[in-house]
N, C-alpha and C positions, 0 to 999 in steps of 0.2 A: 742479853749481852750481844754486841757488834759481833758480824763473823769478822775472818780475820783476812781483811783482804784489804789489797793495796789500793783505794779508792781512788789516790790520785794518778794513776797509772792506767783505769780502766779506760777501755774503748768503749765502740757503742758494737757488741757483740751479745750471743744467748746466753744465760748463764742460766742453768734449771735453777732456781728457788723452791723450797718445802712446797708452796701451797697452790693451788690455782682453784677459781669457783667455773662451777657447770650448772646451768639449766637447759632444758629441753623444752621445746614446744611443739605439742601433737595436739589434732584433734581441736584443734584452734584456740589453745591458750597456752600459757607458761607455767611450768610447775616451778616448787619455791626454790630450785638450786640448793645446791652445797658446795663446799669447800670440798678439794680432794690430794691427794698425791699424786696421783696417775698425770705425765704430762703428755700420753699418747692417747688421743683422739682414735673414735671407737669408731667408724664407722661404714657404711654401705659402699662397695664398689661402683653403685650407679648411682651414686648422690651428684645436684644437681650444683655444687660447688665445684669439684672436680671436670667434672662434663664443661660445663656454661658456666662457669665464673658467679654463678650467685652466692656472693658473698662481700663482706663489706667489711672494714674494722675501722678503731679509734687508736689513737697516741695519745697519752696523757702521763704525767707525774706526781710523784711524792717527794717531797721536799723537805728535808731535817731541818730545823728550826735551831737557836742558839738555845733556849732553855731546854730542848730537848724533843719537844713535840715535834708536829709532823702536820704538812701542809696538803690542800689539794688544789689546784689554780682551773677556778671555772670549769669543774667538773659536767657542770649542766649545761653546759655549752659543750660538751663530745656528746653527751646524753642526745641533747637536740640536732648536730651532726648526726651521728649515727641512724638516727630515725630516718631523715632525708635521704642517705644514701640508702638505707633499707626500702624504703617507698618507691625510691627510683628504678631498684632491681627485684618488686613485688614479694617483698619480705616481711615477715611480722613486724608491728612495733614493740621495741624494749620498753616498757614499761622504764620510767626514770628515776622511780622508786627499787625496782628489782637492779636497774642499772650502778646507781648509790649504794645499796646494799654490797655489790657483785665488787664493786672496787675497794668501798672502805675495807672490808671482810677481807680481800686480799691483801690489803698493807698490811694490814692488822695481824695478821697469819704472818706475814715474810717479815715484820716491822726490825729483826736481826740484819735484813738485808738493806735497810731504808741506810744511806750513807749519811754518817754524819755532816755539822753546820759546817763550813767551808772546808770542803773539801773538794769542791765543785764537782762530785757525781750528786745524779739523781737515781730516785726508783723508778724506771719507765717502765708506763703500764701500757697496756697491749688488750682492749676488750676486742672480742673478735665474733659473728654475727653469718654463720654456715648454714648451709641449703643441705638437708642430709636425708636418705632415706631410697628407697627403689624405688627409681623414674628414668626411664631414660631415653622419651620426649624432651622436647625444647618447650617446657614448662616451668611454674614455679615448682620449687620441690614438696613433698608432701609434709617433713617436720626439717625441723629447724634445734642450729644446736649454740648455743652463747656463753661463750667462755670469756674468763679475765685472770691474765697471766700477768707477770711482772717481772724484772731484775733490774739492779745496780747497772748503770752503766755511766760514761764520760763523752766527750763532746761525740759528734757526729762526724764535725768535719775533723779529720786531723789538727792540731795547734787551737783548737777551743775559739776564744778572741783575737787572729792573728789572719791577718788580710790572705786568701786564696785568689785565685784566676780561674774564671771561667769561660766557655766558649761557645757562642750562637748555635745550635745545633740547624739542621736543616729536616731533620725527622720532627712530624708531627707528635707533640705529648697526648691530645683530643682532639675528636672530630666537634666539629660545629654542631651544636644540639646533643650531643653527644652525653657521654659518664664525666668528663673532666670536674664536675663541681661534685661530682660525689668521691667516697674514700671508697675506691674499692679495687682489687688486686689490678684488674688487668692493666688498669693506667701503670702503675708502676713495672709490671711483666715486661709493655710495650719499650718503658725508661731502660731497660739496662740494658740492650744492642748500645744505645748514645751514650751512653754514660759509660762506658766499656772504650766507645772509641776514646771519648775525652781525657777517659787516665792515659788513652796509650799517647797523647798527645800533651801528659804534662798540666792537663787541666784537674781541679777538682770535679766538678758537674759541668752539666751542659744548660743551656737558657735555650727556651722553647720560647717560640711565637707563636703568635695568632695563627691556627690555621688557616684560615682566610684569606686575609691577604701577607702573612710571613713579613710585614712591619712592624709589631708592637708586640715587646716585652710578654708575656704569661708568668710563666714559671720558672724557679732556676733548681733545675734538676727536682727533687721532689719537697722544696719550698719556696715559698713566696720570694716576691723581689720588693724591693724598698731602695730608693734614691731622696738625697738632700740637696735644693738648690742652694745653690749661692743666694737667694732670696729669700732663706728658710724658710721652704717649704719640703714637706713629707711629701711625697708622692707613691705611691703604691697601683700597679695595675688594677682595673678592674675588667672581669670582660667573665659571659654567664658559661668560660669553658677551666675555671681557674676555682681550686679549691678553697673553701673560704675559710683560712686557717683562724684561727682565734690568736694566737698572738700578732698574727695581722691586725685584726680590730684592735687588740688592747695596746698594738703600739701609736695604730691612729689613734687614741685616746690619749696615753704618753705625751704623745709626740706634741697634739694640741693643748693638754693640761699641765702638763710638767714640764714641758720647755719653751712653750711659747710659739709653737711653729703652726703656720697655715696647713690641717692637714686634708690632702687631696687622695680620691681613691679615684683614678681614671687612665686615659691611654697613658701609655710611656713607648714613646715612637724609637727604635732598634738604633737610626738615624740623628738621634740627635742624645746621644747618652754626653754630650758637650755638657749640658743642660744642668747637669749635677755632677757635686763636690765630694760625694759618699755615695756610698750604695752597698748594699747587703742584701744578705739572705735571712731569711727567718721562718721558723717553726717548732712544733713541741719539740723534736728531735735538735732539730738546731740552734735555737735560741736565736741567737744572733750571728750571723757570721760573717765579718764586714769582706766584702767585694773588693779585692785591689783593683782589678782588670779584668775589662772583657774583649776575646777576641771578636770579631764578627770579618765576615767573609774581607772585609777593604779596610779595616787599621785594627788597632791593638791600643785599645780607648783605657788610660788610668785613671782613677779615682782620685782620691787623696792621696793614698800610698800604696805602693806595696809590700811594704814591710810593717808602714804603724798604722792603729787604728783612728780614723777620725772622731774629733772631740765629739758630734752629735751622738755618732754612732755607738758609741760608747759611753755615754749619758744615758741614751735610750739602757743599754742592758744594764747599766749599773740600776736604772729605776724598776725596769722588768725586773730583774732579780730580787732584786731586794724588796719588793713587795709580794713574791713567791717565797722568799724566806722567813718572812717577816720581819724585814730590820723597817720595811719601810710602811707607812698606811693606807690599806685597804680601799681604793677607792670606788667601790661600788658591789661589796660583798661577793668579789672576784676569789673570797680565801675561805675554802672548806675546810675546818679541822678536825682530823680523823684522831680520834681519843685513845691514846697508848694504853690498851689494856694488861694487868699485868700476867 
């Protein structure tokens, strides 16, 4: 039975859930995990997470279905994130079999928690990939600890689908050659000084450019950016210091399968946001969230609206969604389904 909670009212805040799964890795392998109750983390005052930031995690979702079941969207694709960003900070690989196991097992435990078919909450899941044990050199750590938590939660941005404003930050999100293409804390640590000014300024998030040269689009606050020309055309930045979200790619996919449009993943110059008609944000946590305005240092550039969402823009999520819920099909075994045990 559903717990009893107001699903269409939730933020995107913690809520403890019954269950979370733990493995450990010592001694250079992974043992098989279990489920637990415990949602306090055990461990070493000189672990190499705490110290030096080794650590890394995933976002991902469970999605209630109309007949009842329950979805997972491109699970194997956090799996193969996760790995990258563990590589890049000389971390074990999660097995992507132990990682499947780590997440179905959790829904499956919370599945009370999974929100019903439109209600627009999801189950966000949280796998998470720690440096833990006595060290305290600037090393890798000696054992390693991989958790997958979860709960109920609701839009990211405040108003779900309802156009926000953002503002050109002048702070770096990544350095060049840097951690920016991996998931892992301190990128975000460095995000909340900018994203701190921008609320006190009225703004939802803040949009990071290229370190480099501080002209071309990266990131808007901690997801992705997407523009629609007047040409239909998708455009989406590309550059090797920008996280490579998955609903990114699956909307380049969308975008060229499902609506017809040229889709591009390359510069999007800060100077010429003229260029396009829409624009948004997108990621597991935010789905979509269409872009009214952005400020940047010499105008105050609108999109389509600020108040309604544009028609692309809103096609795109009606397709995103509804092929994470399954009203819509499948197109390229993007839909995992986790079997309601009873």
């Amino acid at each position: 039975m559903t717990q009893a909670i107001d699903w269409k009212s939730l933020g995107f805040e913690y809520i403890k859930t019954p269950y979370r799964f733990l493995a450990k890795w010592k001694d250079g392998q992974w043992n098989e995990g279990k489920l637990t109750e415990d949602n306090v983390l055990h461990i070493s005052e000189a672990s190499a997470a705490l110290h030096y930031g080794q650590q890394c995690f995933e976002g991902l979702k469970a999605y209630g279905r109309k007949d009842g079941g329950i979805n997972l969207f491109r699970p194997d694709e956090n799996s193969k994130r996760l790995n990258r960003s563990a590589e890049r900070l000389r971390m074990p690989e999660v097995p992507e079999a132990l990682f499947m196991k780590a997440v179905k097992s959790v829904v499956q435990a919370n599945r009370d928690f999974v929100p019903p078919y439109g209600t627009g909450a999801t189950l966000y899941i949280r796998p998470l990939l720690i440096g833990v044990g006595d060290t305290i050199g600037v090393k890798p750590a000696p054992e390693f600890i991989f958790t997958v938590f979860c709960m109920p939660v609701g839009p990211y941005f405040k108003g779900g689908l309802t156009p926000t404003n953002f503002i050109v930050s002048d702070y770096d999100r990544a350095a060049p050659k840097g951690t920016g293409a991996a998931k892992v804390g301190g990128n975000y640590a460095a995000s909340m000084l900018p994203g701190e000014e921008a609320h006190k300024h009225n703004f939802s998030d803040c949009i990071y450019l290229d370190p480099e040269t501080h002209t071309k689009i990266e990131e808007v606050g901690s997801a992705n950016f997407f523009g629609i020309t007047k040409d239909n055309e998708f455009i989406t930045p590309k550059s090797p210091s920008i996280l490579p979200s998955i609903t990114k790619y699956s909307l380049l996919y969308l975008a060229e399968h499902a609506l017809g449009l040229k889709a591009i993943e390359g510069d999007v110059y800060v100077n010429e946001l003229d260029h396009f008609v829409e624009a948004g944000a997108c990621g597991t946590a935010a789905v979509i969230s269409p872009i009214g305005a952005i400020q940047t240092k010499d105008a105050f550039h609108v999109f389509y609206s600020e108040t309604e969402v544009g028609p692309v823009t809103k096609s795109l999520y009606e397709n995103l969604t509804g092929i994470q819920c399954g009203d819509l099909p499948d197109p390229d075994s993007w839909i995992v389904d986790v079997p309601v045990e009873d």
